[in-house]
C-alpha positions as CSV (number, residue, x, y, z in Angstrom):
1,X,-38.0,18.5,8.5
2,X,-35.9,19.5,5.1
3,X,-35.5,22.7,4.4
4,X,-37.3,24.1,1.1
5,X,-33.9,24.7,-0.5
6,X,-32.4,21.5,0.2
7,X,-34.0,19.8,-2.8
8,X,-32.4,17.6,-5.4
9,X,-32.0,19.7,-8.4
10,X,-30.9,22.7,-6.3
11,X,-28.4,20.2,-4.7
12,X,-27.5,19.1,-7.9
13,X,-27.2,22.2,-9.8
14,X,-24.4,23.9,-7.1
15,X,-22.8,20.7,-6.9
16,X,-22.1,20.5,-10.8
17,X,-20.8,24.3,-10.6
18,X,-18.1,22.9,-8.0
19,X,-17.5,20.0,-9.6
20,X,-16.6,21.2,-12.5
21,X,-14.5,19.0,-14.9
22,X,-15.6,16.5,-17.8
23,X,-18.9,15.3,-16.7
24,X,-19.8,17.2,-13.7
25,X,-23.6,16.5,-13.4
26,X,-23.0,12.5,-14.0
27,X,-20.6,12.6,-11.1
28,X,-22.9,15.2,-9.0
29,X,-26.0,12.4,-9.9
30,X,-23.6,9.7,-9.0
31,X,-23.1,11.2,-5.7
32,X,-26.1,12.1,-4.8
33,X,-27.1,8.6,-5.3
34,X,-25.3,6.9,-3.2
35,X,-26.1,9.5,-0.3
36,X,-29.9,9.2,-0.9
37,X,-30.2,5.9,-2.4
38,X,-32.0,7.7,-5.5
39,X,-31.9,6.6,-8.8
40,X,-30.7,9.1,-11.3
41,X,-33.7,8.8,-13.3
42,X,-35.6,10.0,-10.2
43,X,-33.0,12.9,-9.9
44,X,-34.8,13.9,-13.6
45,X,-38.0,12.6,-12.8
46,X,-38.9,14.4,-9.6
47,X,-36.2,17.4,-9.4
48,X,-38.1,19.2,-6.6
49,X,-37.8,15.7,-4.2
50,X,-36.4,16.8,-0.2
51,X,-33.2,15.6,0.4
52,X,-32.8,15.9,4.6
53,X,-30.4,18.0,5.9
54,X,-28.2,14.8,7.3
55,X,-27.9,13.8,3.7
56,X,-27.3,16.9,2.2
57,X,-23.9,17.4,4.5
58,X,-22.7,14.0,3.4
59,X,-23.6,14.8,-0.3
60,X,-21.2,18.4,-0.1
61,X,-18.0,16.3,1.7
62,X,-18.5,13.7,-1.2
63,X,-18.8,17.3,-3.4
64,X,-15.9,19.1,-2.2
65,X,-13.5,16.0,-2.4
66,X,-14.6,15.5,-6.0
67,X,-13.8,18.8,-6.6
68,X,-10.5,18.6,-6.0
69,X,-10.2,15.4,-7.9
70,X,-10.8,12.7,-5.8
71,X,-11.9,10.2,-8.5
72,X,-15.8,9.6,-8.1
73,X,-15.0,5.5,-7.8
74,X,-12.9,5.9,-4.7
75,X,-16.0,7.9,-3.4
76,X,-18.4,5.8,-4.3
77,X,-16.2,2.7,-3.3
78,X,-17.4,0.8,-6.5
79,X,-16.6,0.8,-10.5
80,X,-18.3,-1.6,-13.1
81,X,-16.3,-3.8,-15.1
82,X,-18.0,-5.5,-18.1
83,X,-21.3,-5.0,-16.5
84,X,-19.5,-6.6,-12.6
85,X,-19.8,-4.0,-9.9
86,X,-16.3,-4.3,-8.7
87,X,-15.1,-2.6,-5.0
88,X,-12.0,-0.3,-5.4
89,X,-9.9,1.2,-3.5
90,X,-7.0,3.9,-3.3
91,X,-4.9,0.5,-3.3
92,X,-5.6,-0.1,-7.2
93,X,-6.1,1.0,-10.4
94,X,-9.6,2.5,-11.5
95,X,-10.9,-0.2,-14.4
96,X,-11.1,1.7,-17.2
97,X,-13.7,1.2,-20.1
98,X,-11.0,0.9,-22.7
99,X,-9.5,-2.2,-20.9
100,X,-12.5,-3.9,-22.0
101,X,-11.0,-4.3,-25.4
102,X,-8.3,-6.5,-23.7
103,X,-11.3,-8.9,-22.5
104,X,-12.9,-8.6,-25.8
105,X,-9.3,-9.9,-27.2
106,X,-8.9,-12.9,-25.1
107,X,-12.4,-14.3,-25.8
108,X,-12.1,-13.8,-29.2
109,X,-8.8,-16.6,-29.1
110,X,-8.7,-20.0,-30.3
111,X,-8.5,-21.7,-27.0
112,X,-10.0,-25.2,-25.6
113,X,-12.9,-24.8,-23.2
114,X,-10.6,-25.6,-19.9
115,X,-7.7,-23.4,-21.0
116,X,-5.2,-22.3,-18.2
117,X,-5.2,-18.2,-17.9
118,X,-3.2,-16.3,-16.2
119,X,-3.7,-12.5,-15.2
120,X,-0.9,-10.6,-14.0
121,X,-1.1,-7.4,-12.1
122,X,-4.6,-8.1,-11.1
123,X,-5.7,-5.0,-9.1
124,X,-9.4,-5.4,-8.4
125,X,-9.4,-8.6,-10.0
126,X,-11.1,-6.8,-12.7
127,X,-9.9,-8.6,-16.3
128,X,-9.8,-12.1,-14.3
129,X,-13.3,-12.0,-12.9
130,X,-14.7,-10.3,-16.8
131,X,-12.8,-13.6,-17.7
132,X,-14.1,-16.2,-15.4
133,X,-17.4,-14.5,-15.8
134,X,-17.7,-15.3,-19.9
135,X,-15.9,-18.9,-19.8
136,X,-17.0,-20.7,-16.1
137,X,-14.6,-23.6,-17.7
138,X,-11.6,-22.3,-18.1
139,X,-8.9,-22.0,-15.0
140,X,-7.9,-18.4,-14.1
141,X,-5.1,-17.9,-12.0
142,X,-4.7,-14.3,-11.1
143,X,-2.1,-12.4,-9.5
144,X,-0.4,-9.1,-7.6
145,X,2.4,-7.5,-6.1
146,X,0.3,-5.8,-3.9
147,X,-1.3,-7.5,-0.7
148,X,-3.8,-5.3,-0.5
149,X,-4.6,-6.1,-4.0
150,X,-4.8,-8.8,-3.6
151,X,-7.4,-8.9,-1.1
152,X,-9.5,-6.6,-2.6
153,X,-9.3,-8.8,-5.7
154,X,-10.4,-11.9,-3.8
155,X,-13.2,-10.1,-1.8
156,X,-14.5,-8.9,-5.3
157,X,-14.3,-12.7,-6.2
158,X,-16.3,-14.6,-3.6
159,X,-19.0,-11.6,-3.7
160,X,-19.2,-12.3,-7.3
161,X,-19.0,-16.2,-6.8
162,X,-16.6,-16.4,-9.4
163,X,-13.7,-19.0,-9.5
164,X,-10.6,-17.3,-9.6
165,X,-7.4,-18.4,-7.9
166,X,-5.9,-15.2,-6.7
167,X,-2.1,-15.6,-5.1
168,X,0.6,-12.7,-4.4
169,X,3.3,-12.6,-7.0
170,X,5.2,-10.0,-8.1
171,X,5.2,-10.6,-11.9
172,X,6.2,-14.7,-12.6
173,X,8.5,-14.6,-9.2
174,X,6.1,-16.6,-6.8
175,X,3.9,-18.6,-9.4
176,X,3.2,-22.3,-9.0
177,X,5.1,-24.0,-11.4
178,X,2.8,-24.8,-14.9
179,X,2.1,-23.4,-18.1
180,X,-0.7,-21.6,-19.6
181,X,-3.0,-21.1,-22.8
182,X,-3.5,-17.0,-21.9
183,X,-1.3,-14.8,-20.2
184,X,-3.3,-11.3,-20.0
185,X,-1.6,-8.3,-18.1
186,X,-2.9,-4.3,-17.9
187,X,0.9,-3.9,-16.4
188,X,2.2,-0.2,-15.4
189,X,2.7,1.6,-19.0
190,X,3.4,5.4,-18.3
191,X,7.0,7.2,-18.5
192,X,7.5,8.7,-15.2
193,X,8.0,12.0,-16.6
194,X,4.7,11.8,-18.5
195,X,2.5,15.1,-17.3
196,X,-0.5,13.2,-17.0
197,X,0.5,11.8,-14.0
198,X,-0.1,15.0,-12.0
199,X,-3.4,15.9,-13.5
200,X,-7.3,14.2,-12.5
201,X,-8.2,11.2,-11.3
202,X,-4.6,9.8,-12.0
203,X,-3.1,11.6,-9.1
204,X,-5.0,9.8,-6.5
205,X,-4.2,6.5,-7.9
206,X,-1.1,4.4,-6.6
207,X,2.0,5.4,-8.8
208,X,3.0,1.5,-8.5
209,X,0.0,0.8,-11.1
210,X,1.0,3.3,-13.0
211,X,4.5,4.3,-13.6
212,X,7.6,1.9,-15.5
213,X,10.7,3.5,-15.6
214,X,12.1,6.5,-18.2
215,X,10.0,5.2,-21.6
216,X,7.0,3.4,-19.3
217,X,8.5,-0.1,-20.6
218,X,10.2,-1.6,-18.3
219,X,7.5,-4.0,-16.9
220,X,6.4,-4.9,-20.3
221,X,9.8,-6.0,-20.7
222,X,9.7,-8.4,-18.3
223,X,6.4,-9.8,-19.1
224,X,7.1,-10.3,-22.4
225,X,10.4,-11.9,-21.9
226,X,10.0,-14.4,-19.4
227,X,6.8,-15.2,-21.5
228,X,7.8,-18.3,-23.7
229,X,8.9,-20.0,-20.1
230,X,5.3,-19.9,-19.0
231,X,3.3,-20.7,-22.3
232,X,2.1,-23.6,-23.7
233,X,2.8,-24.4,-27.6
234,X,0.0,-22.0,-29.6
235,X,-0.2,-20.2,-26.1
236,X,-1.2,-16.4,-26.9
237,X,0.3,-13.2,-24.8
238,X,-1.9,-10.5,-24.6
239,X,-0.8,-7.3,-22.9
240,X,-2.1,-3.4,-22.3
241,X,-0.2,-0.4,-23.5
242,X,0.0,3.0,-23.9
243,X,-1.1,4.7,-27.7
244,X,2.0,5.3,-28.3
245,X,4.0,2.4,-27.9
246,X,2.5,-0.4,-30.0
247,X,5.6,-0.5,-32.0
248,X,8.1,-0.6,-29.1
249,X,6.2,-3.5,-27.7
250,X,5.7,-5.5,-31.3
251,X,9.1,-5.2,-31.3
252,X,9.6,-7.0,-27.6
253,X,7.1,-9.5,-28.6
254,X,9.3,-9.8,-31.8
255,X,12.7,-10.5,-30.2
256,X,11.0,-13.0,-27.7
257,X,10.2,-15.2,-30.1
258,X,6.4,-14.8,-30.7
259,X,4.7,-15.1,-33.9
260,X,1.3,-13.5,-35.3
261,X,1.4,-10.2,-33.5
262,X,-0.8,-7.4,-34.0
263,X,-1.6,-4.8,-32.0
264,X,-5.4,-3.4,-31.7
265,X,-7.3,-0.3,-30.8
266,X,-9.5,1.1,-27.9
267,X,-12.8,2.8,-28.5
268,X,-11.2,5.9,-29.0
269,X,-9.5,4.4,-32.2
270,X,-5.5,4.2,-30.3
271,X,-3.2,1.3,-30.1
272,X,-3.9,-0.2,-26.8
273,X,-3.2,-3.4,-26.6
274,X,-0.4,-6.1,-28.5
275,X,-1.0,-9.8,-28.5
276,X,1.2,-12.5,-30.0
277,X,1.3,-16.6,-29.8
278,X,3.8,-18.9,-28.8
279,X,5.2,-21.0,-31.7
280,X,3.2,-24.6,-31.5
């Protein structure tokens, strides 16, 4: 039988003093759920609800690693991704809500109904499966570095029955010949000096995802210069960056030789992301 204390608000309400942080309750709620099954609404609902002693020692391991900032997807083993419940792992990079805005961008361009896209540093096969999941004719190609990535990326695919070609590529380097309509990339952005990297959820995710060199460039630089090889005429390049570099990277985009570039912003109202097109 549960013990009288062991009930979900009183569960909830020490969890969210250890937790701590931005949103400690929401992560707290989101634990508990997955432990009990609950809803959160029923967390609100019916406060005083047993939770069994079995559960409740799962719930404060899941606590204690959150704590120290294991990030609350890894826990969970799941993040959603323009409304796709996408498995993650410590292999990959989080999706992030802002990188939403990079879908948003590519949907909003002028391209046929069967256009070839290409996603580079795929990760969970997040902005490739958003894709595939908007525009069932077009023909996304999507690629990694990582093996592991890559697998997670295809295991997210066939769950979601979505039909996306996934291959391991570092960059361009092992990519079937062809040319495409879209190349999209969320590539490593941040300076490996920046502080952030040793602070929340950030330090638990693979540095590989994360870091580019001194200025957190260099991998834009290579996308964006091999580029014009692997578009087609009126092809667009569309790539994630960090708020303060959308005029280093208009500048790249620039001196590669693409035309109508502009740089947009996030929800939070930063430059996040530069497209450009391909002379037709």
């Amino acid at each position: 039988m549960s013990e009288p204390s062991l009930t979900c608000d009183s569960l909830l309400r020490k969890a969210t003093i250890s937790i701590a942080g931005e949103s400690p309750r929401l992560d707290a709620e989101l634990l508990l759920g997955q432990v009990t099954g609950l809803s959160r609404t029923s967390f609100r609902a019916w406060p005083e609800r047993q939770v069994t002693a079995t559960e409740a020692r799962r719930f404060e391991a899941l606590v204690q690693l959150r704590a120290i900032g294991h990030p609350v997807a890894h826990l969970l083993g799941e993040q959603e991704f323009w409304s796709l419940p996408l498995k993650v792992n410590a292999s990959t990079l989080i999706p992030r809500p802002d990188t939403e805005c990079l879908v948003e961008a590519v949907l909003g361009l002028a391209v046929t109904d069967t256009a070839r896209v290409l996603d580079l540093g795929t990760g969970t096969g997040a902005i490739a499966l958003a894709l595939a999941n908007e525009r069932r004719g077009w023909q996304i190609l999507a690629c990694d570095a990582e093996a592991s990535a890559v697998e997670l990326a295809t295991d997210n695919a066939l769950r979601l029955n979505l039909p996306v070609t996934l291959v391991l590529s570092e960059w361009f380097d092992q990519l079937p010949a062809g040319r495409f309509d879209v190349i999209v990339s969320n590539p490593p952005y941040i300076a490996s000096d920046d502080h952030h990297l040793g602070e929340g959820d950030v330090r638990f995710e693979p540095a590989s995802a994360l870091i580019s060199g001194e200025e957190g460039l260099d991998d834009i630089r290579v996308i964006v210069a091999a580029s014009p090889t692997w578009l087609n005429a009126g092809g667009w390049l569309v790539i994630e960056h960090g708020y303060d570099q959308g005029d280093a990277v208009r500048r790249l985009f620039g001196q590669a030789g693409l035309v109508a570039v502009e740089t947009r912003r996030d929800y939070g109202d930063r430059d996040r992301l530069t497209l450009g097109q391909w002379p037709a």
